[in-house]
C-alpha positions in Angstrom: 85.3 130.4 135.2 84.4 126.6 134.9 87.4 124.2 133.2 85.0 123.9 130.4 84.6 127.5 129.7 88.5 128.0 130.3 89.4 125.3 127.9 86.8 126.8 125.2 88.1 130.3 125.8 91.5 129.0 124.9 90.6 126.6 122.1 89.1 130.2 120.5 92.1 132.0 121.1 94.0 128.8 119.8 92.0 129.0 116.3 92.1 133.2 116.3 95.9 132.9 116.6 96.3 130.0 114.6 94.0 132.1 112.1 96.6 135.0 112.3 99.5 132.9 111.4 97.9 131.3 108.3 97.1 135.0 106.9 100.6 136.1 107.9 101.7 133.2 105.6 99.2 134.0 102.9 100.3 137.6 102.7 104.0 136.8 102.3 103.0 133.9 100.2 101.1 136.7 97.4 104.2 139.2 98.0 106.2 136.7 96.6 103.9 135.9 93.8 102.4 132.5 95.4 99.7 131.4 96.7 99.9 129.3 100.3 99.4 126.0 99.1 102.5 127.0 96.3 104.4 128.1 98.9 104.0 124.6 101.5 104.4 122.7 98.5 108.0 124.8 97.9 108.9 124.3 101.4 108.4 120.6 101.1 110.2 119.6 98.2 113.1 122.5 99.4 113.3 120.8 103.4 113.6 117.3 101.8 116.1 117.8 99.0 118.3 116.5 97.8 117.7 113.4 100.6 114.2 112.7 99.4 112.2 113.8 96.6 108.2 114.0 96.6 105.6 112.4 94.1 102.0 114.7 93.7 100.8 111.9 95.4 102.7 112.7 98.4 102.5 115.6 98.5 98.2 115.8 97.8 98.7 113.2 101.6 101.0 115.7 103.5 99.0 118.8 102.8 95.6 117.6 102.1 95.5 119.3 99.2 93.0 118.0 95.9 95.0 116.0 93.3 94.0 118.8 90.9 95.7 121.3 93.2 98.7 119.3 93.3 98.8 118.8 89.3 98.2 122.9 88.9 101.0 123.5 91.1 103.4 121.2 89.7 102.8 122.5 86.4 103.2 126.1 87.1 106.6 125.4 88.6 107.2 123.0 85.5 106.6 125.6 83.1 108.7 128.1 85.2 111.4 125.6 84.9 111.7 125.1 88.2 111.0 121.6 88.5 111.5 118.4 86.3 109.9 114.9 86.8 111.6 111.6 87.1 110.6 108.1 87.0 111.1 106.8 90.5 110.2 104.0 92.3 106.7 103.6 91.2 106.0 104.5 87.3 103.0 105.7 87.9 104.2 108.6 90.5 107.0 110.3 89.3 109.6 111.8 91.9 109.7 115.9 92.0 113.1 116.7 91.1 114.4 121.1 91.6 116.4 122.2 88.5 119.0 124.6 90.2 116.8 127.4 88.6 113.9 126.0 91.5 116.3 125.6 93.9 117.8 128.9 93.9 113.8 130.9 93.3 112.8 128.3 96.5 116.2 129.8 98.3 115.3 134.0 97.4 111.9 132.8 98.5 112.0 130.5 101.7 115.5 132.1 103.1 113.7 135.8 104.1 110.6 134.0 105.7 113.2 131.2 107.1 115.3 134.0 108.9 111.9 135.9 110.1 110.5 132.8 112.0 114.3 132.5 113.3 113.6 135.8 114.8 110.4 135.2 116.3 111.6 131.8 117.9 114.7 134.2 119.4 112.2 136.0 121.6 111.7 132.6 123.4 113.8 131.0 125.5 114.6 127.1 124.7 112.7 126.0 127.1 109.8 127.8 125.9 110.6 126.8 122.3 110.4 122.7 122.9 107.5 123.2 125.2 105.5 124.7 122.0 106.6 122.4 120.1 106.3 119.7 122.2 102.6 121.1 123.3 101.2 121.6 119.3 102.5 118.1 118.6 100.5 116.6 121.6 97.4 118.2 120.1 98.3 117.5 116.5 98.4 114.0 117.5 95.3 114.0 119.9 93.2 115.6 117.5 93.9 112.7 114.8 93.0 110.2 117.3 90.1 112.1 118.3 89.2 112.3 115.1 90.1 108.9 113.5 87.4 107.9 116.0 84.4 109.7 115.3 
């Protein structure tokens, strides 16, 4: 096989796996009553806190996700109670703030799926671990350039 077909061949396994893992993370996300883009924007604003709290308007930039998106999110989990705006730095964008009810649905929620890819990285060795991670942040970054220049 010619380097061009390998490195298609593995690019299509690349999207069918990456494929499988976005659906394994949209079923868990519906078990738990969410949707994917609710359950990112849960891990975000649960990872950064209390050190740094999100505006929408972060958040829409991190997860290319539609202002609207953002706003329908945000107000779900407002009206849940799980999460209060504050004036921040900028009037205009107001920091995302978890009330401990958010922070302890975001816990029963991100702690299962937190302890399940735990797992998964335990059937690789460390080496193997940093050379994924090392390997999808080389293409991560490659592909922005690539595409920042088209």
């Amino acid at each position: 096989m010619s380097e061009n077909n390998t490195r298609k061949k593995a690019l299509s396994n690349l999207k069918e796996v990456w494929h499988k893992i976005d659906n394994l993370y949209s079923l868990y996300a519906k078990k738990m009553g969410l949707n994917l883009a609710s359950l990112l924007v849960l891990q975000l604003l649960y990872d950064a806190a209390p050190a740094k709290n999100y505006t929408q308007k972060e958040l829409c930039e991190k997860l290319a996700l539609p202002k609207q998106f953002i706003s329908y999110i945000m107000k779900s989990f407002w009206q849940q109670g799980f999460v209060e705006m504050r004036e921040g730095k900028d009037r205009r964008n107001k920091d995302i703030i978890f009330t401990p009810l958010g922070k302890e649905f975001a816990k029963r929620v991100l702690k299962p799926l937190e302890d399940a890819e735990l797992a998964v990285w335990n059937c690789f060795t460390d080496k193997e671990v940093l050379n994924i991670a090392e390997t999808m942040e080389k293409f991560a970054k490659s592909f922005e350039d690539v595409l920042k220049n088209n």
